[in-house]
C-alpha positions in Angstrom: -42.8 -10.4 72.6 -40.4 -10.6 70.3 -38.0 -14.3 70.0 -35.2 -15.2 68.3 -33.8 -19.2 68.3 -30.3 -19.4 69.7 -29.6 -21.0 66.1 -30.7 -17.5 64.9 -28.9 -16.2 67.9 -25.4 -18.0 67.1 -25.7 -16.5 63.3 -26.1 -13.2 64.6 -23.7 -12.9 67.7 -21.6 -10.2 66.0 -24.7 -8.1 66.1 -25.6 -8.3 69.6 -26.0 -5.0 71.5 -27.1 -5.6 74.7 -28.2 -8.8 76.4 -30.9 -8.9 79.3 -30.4 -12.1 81.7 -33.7 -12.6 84.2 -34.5 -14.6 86.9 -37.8 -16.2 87.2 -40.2 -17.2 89.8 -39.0 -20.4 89.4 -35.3 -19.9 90.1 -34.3 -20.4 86.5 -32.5 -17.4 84.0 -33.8 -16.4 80.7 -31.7 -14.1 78.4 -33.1 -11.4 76.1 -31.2 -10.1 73.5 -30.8 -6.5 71.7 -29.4 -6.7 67.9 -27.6 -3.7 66.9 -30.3 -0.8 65.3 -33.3 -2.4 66.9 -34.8 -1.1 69.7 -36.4 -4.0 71.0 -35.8 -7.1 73.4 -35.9 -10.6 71.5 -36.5 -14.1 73.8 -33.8 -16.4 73.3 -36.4 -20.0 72.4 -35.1 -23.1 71.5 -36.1 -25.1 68.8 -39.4 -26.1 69.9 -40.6 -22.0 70.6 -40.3 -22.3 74.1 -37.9 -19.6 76.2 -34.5 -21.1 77.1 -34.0 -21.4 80.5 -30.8 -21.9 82.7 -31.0 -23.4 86.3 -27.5 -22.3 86.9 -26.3 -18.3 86.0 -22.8 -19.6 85.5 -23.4 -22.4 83.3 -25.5 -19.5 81.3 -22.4 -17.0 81.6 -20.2 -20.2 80.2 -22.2 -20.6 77.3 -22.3 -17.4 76.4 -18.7 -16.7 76.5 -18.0 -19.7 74.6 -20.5 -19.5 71.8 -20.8 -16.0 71.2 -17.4 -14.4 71.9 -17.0 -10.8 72.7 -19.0 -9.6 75.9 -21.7 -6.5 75.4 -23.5 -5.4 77.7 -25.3 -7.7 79.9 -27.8 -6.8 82.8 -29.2 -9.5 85.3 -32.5 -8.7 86.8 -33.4 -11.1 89.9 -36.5 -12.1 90.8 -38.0 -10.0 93.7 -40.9 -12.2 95.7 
């Protein structure tokens, strides 16, 4: 799988594409990110190269709005048991 740090992330928000939020097993959301002419799904990590996680979806859509701007695509897989 491919990541990308939200540091990384922040520097590249004008590219983004498409972004993938997904529930866990756990409760918690992880986004996935598409950069403009790539195909492929990057892991949003933090510093430490573990995924970021969100316990609440609307604090997640908050930040996102905030720090990167102008809305692409997002999709929001739940978890199914």
């Amino acid at each position: 799988m491919n990541t990308i740090t939200e540091t990384e992330l922040v520097r590249l928000a004008q590219f983004v594409k498409r972004i993938r939020i997904e529930e866990t097993a756990e409760e918690k959301y992880r986004t996935y990110i598409t950069i403009q002419k790539e195909d492929h799904e990057q892991l949003v990590i933090t510093q430490r190269k573990s995924p970021r996680e969100w316990a609440s979806l609307d604090r997640l859509v908050k930040h996102i709005r905030t720090t990167y701007g102008v809305l692409p695509t997002i999709t929001l897989s739940l978890y199914d048991q």
